[in-house]
C-alpha positions as a Markdown table, in Angstrom:
| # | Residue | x | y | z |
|---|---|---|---|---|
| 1 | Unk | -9.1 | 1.2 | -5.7 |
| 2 | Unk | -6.6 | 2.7 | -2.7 |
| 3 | Unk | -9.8 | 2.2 | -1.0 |
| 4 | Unk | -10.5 | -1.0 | -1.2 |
| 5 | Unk | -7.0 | -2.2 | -0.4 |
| 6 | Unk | -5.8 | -2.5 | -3.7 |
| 7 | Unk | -1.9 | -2.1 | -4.0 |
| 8 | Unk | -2.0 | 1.0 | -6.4 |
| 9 | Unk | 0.0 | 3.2 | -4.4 |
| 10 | Unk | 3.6 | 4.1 | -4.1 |
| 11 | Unk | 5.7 | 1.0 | -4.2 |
| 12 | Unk | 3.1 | -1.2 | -4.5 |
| 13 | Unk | 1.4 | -0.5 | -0.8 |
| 14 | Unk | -2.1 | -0.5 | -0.2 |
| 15 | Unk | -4.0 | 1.7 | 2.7 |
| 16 | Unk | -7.6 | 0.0 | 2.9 |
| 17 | Unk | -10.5 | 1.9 | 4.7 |
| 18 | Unk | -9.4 | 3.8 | 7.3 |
| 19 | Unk | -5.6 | 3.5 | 7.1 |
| 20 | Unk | -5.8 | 5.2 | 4.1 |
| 21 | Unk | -6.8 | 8.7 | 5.6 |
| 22 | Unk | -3.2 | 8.5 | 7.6 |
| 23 | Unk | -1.7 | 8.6 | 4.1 |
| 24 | Unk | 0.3 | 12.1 | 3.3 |
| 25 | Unk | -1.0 | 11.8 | -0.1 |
| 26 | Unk | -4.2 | 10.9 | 0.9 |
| 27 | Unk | -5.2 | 15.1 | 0.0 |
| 28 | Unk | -3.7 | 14.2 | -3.6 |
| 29 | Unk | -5.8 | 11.2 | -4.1 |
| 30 | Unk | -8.9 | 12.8 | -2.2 |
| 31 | Unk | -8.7 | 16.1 | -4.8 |
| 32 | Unk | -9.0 | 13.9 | -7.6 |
| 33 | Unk | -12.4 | 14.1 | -7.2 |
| 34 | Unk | -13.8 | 17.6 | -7.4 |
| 35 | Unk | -10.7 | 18.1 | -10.1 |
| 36 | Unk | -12.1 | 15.3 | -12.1 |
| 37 | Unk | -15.3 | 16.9 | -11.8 |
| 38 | Unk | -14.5 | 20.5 | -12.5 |
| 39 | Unk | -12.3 | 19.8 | -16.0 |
| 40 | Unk | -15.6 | 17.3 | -17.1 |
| 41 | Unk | -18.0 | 20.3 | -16.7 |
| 42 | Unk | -15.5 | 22.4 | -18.2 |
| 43 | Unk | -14.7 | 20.5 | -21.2 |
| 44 | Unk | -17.9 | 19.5 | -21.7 |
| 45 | Unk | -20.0 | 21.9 | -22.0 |
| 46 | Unk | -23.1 | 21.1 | -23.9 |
| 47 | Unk | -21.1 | 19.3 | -26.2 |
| 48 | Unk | -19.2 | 22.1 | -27.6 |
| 49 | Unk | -15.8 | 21.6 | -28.8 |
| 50 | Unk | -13.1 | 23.6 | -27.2 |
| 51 | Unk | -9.4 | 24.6 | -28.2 |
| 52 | Unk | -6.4 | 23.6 | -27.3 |
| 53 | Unk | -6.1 | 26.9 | -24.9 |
| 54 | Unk | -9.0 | 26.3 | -23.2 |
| 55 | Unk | -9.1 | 22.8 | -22.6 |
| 56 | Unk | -5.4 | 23.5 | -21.4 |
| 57 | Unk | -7.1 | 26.1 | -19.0 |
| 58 | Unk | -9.1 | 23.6 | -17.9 |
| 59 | Unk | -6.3 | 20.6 | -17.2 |
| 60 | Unk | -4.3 | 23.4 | -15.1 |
| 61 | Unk | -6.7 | 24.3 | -12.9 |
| 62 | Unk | -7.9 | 20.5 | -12.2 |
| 63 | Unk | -4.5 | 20.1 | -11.0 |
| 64 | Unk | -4.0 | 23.2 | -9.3 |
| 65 | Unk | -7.4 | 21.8 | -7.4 |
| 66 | Unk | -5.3 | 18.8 | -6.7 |
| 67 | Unk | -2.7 | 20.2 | -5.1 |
| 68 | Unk | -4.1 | 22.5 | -3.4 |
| 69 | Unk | -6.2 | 19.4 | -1.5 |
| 70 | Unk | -2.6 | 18.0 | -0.9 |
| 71 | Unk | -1.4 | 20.9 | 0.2 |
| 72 | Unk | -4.2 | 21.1 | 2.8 |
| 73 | Unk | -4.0 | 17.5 | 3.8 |
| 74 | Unk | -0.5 | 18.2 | 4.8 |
| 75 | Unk | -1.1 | 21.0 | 6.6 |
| 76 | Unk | -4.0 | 19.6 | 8.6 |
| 77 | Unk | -1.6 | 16.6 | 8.9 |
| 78 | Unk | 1.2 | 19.2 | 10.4 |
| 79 | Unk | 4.1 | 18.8 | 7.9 |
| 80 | Unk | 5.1 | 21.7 | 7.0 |
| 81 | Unk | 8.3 | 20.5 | 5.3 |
| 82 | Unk | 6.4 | 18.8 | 3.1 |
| 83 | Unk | 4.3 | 21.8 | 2.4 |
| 84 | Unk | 7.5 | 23.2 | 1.5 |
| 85 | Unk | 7.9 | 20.7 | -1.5 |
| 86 | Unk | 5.0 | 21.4 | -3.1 |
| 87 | Unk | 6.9 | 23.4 | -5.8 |
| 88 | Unk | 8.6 | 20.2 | -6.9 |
| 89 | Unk | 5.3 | 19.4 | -8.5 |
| 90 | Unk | 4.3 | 22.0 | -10.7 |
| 91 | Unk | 6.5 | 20.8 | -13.3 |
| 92 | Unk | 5.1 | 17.8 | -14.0 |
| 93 | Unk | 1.5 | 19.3 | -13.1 |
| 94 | Unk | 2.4 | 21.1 | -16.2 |
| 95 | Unk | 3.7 | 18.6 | -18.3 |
| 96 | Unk | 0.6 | 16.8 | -17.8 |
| 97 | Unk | -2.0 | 19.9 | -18.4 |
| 98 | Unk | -0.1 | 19.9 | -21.5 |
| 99 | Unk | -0.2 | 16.3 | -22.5 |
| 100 | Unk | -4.5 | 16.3 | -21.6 |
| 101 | Unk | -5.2 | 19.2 | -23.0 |
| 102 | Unk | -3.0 | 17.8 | -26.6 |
| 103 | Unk | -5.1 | 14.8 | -26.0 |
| 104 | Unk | -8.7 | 16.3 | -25.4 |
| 105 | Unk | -7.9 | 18.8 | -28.4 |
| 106 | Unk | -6.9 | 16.1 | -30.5 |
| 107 | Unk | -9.5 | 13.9 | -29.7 |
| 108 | Unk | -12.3 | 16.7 | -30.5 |
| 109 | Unk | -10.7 | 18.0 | -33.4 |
| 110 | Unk | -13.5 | 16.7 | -35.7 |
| 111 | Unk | -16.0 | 18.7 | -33.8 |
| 112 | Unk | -14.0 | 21.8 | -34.2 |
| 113 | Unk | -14.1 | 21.6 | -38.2 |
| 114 | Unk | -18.1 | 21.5 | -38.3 |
């Protein structure tokens, strides 16, 4: 969507193509990816169900993997005070880990009670 010049972004801006790699949070958006891969391989495993501690293992570190492509953007970018903010986002980082993992546990429940 950011992309393609969609207006998904902060305040309803759009970055399309290039203009979108001049972004600060382009290292956010750009992280998303191996993240979204890593937690899929982890929680699905062969089909397995997993428990709520591991599929919370699993959210954390997708989003550790997120930030830590922000944090790099940044610093390629040379903003170092930003860098320095990156602690502002572990709450929520958190909160959310908390709320997927709820969700994929709940979601899979069924398969944990065969």
């Amino acid at each position: 969507g950011v992309l393609c010049g969609l207006p998904i972004l902060a305040g309803g801006a759009a970055a399309p193509a290039g203009a979108f790699l001049a972004l600060r949070s382009a290292g956010y958006v750009i992280g998303f990816v191996p993240a979204a891969l890593l937690v899929a391989q982890g929680l699905g495993r062969g089909g397995r169900a997993v428990g709520f501690a591991q599929a919370l293992g699993w959210q954390a570190l997708g989003h550790l993997v997120v930030l830590l492509c922000g944090a790099g953007w940044l610093w390629h970018q040379g903003a170092p005070s930003a860098l320095a903010a990156q602690g502002a986002l572990l709450p929520g980082a958190l909160l959310k880990s908390l709320l997927g993992a709820g969700l994929c546990w709940a979601a899979r429940r069924p398969a944990l009670a065969r």
